[in-house]
VOMIFI-838328 format. One record per residue (C-alpha): residue in three letters; x, y, z. Coordinates in steps of 0.5 Angstrom, whole numbers, plus 500, padded with zeros to 3 digits. Layout:
REM residues N
<rec resn="Ala" xx="X" yy="Y" zz="Z"/>
...
REM end
This chain:
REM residues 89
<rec resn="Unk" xx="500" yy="500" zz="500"/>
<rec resn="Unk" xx="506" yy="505" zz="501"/>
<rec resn="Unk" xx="505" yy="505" zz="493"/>
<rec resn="Unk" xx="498" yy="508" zz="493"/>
<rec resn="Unk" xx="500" yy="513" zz="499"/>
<rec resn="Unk" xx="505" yy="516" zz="494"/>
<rec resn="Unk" xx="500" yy="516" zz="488"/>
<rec resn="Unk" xx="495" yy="519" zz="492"/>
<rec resn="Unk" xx="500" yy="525" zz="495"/>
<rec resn="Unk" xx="503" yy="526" zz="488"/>
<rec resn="Unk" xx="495" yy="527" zz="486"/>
<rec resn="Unk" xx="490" yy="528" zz="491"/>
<rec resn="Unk" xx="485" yy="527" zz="486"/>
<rec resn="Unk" xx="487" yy="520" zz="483"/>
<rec resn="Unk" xx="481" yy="517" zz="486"/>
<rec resn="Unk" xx="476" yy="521" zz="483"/>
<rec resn="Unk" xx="479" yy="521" zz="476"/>
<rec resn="Unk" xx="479" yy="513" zz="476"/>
<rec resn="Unk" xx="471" yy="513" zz="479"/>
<rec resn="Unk" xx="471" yy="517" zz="473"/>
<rec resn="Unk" xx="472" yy="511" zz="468"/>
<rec resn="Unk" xx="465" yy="507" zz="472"/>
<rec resn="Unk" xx="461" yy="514" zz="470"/>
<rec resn="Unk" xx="457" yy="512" zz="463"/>
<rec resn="Unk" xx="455" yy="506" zz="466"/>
<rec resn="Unk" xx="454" yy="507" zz="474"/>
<rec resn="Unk" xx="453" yy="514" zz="473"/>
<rec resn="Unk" xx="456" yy="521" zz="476"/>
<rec resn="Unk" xx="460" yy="519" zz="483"/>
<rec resn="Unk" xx="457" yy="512" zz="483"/>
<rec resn="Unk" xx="449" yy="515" zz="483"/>
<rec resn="Unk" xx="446" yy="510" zz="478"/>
<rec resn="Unk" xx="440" yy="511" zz="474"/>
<rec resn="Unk" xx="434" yy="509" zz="478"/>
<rec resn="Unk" xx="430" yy="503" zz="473"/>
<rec resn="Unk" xx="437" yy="502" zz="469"/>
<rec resn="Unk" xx="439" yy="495" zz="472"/>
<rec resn="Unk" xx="446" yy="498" zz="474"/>
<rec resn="Unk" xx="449" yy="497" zz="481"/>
<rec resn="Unk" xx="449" yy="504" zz="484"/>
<rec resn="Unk" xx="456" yy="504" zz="487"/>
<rec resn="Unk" xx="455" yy="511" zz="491"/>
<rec resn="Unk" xx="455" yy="510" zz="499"/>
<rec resn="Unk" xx="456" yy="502" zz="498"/>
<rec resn="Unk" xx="461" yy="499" zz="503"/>
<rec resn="Unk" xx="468" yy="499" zz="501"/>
<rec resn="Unk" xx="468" yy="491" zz="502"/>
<rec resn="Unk" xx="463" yy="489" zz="499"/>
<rec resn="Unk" xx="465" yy="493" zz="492"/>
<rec resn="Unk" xx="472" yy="491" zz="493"/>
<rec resn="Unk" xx="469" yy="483" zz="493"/>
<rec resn="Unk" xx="465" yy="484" zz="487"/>
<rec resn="Unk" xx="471" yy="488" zz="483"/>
<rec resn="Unk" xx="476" yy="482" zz="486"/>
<rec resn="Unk" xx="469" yy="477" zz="483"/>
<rec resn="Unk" xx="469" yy="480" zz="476"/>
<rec resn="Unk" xx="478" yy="481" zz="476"/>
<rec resn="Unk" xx="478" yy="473" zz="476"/>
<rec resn="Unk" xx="471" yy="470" zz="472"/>
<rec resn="Unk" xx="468" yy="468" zz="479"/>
<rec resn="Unk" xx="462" yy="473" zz="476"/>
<rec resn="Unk" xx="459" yy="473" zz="470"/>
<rec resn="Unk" xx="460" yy="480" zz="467"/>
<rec resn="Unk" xx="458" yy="482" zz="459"/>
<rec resn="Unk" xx="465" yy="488" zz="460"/>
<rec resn="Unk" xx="467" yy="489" zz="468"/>
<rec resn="Unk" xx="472" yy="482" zz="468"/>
<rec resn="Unk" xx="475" yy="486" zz="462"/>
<rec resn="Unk" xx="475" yy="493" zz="465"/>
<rec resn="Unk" xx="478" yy="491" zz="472"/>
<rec resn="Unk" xx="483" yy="487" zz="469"/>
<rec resn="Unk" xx="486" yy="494" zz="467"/>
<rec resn="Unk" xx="487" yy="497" zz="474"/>
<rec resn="Unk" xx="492" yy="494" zz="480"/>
<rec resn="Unk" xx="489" yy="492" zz="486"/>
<rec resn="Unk" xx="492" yy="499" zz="489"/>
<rec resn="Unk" xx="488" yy="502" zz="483"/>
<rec resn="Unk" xx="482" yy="499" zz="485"/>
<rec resn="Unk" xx="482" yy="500" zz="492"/>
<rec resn="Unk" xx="482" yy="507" zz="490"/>
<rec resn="Unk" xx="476" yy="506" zz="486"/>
<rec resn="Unk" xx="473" yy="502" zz="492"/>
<rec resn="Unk" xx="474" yy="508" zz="498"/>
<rec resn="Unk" xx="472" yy="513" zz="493"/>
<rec resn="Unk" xx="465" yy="510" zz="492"/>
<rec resn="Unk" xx="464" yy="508" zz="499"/>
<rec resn="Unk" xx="465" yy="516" zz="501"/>
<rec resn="Unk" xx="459" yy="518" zz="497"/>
<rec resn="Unk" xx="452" yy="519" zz="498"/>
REM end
Protein backbone atom coordinates (compact mmCIF):
# COMPACT_ATOMS: atom_id res chain seq x y z
CA UNK A 1 0.00 0.00 0.00
CA UNK A 2 2.86 2.29 0.33
CA UNK A 3 2.70 2.71 -3.47
CA UNK A 4 -0.94 3.95 -3.28
CA UNK A 5 0.03 6.45 -0.49
CA UNK A 6 2.28 7.93 -3.08
CA UNK A 7 0.12 7.86 -5.87
CA UNK A 8 -2.39 9.46 -3.79
CA UNK A 9 0.04 12.44 -2.37
CA UNK A 10 1.30 12.91 -5.96
CA UNK A 11 -2.48 13.31 -7.17
CA UNK A 12 -5.14 14.10 -4.69
CA UNK A 13 -7.54 13.66 -7.23
CA UNK A 14 -6.32 9.97 -8.39
CA UNK A 15 -9.31 8.27 -6.96
CA UNK A 16 -12.01 10.55 -8.71
CA UNK A 17 -10.27 10.64 -12.04
CA UNK A 18 -10.37 6.65 -11.78
CA UNK A 19 -14.28 6.46 -10.45
CA UNK A 20 -14.70 8.73 -13.51
CA UNK A 21 -13.98 5.66 -16.24
CA UNK A 22 -17.48 3.71 -14.09
CA UNK A 23 -19.61 6.92 -15.10
CA UNK A 24 -21.30 6.12 -18.36
CA UNK A 25 -22.73 3.16 -16.91
CA UNK A 26 -23.00 3.30 -13.19
CA UNK A 27 -23.47 7.19 -13.30
CA UNK A 28 -21.86 10.67 -12.09
CA UNK A 29 -20.22 9.48 -8.27
CA UNK A 30 -21.71 5.91 -8.67
CA UNK A 31 -25.47 7.67 -8.59
CA UNK A 32 -26.76 4.78 -11.20
CA UNK A 33 -29.84 5.59 -13.11
CA UNK A 34 -32.78 4.69 -10.92
CA UNK A 35 -34.76 1.50 -13.43
CA UNK A 36 -31.44 1.05 -15.51
CA UNK A 37 -30.61 -2.38 -14.14
CA UNK A 38 -27.12 -0.89 -13.14
CA UNK A 39 -25.69 -1.31 -9.67
CA UNK A 40 -25.42 2.00 -7.85
CA UNK A 41 -21.77 2.11 -6.26
CA UNK A 42 -22.40 5.28 -4.33
CA UNK A 43 -22.60 5.10 -0.51
CA UNK A 44 -22.14 0.99 -1.15
CA UNK A 45 -19.52 -0.49 1.40
CA UNK A 46 -16.15 -0.33 0.53
CA UNK A 47 -15.76 -4.46 1.08
CA UNK A 48 -18.45 -5.56 -0.74
CA UNK A 49 -17.45 -3.63 -3.87
CA UNK A 50 -13.99 -4.66 -3.74
CA UNK A 51 -15.40 -8.29 -3.50
CA UNK A 52 -17.72 -7.88 -6.52
CA UNK A 53 -14.48 -6.24 -8.67
CA UNK A 54 -12.04 -9.17 -7.08
CA UNK A 55 -15.42 -11.42 -8.63
CA UNK A 56 -15.45 -9.76 -12.07
CA UNK A 57 -11.24 -9.69 -12.17
CA UNK A 58 -11.07 -13.45 -11.99
CA UNK A 59 -14.32 -14.83 -13.76
CA UNK A 60 -16.13 -15.81 -10.57
CA UNK A 61 -18.99 -13.59 -11.94
CA UNK A 62 -20.39 -13.45 -14.93
CA UNK A 63 -20.13 -10.15 -16.63
CA UNK A 64 -20.90 -9.03 -20.26
CA UNK A 65 -17.59 -6.01 -19.91
CA UNK A 66 -16.55 -5.67 -16.05
CA UNK A 67 -14.03 -9.13 -16.20
CA UNK A 68 -12.57 -7.17 -19.09
CA UNK A 69 -12.37 -3.72 -17.66
CA UNK A 70 -10.98 -4.51 -13.79
CA UNK A 71 -8.37 -6.63 -15.66
CA UNK A 72 -7.09 -3.22 -16.52
CA UNK A 73 -6.51 -1.70 -12.99
CA UNK A 74 -4.03 -2.89 -10.11
CA UNK A 75 -5.60 -3.94 -7.11
CA UNK A 76 -4.04 -0.51 -5.74
CA UNK A 77 -6.19 1.19 -8.57
CA UNK A 78 -9.11 -0.45 -7.62
CA UNK A 79 -9.04 -0.10 -3.83
CA UNK A 80 -8.86 3.40 -5.02
CA UNK A 81 -12.07 3.21 -6.80
CA UNK A 82 -13.72 0.92 -3.90
CA UNK A 83 -12.94 3.82 -1.25
CA UNK A 84 -13.96 6.49 -3.62
CA UNK A 85 -17.46 5.16 -4.05
CA UNK A 86 -17.94 4.03 -0.32
CA UNK A 87 -17.40 7.77 0.34
CA UNK A 88 -20.31 9.03 -1.74
CA UNK A 89 -23.81 9.53 -0.97
Amino acid sequence: MVATGAAQAADPNLARNLAATCANCHGTNGNAVKGSGMDALAGMEKAKILQKLADYKSGDKPASIMHQITKGYTEEQLDLIAGYFAAQK
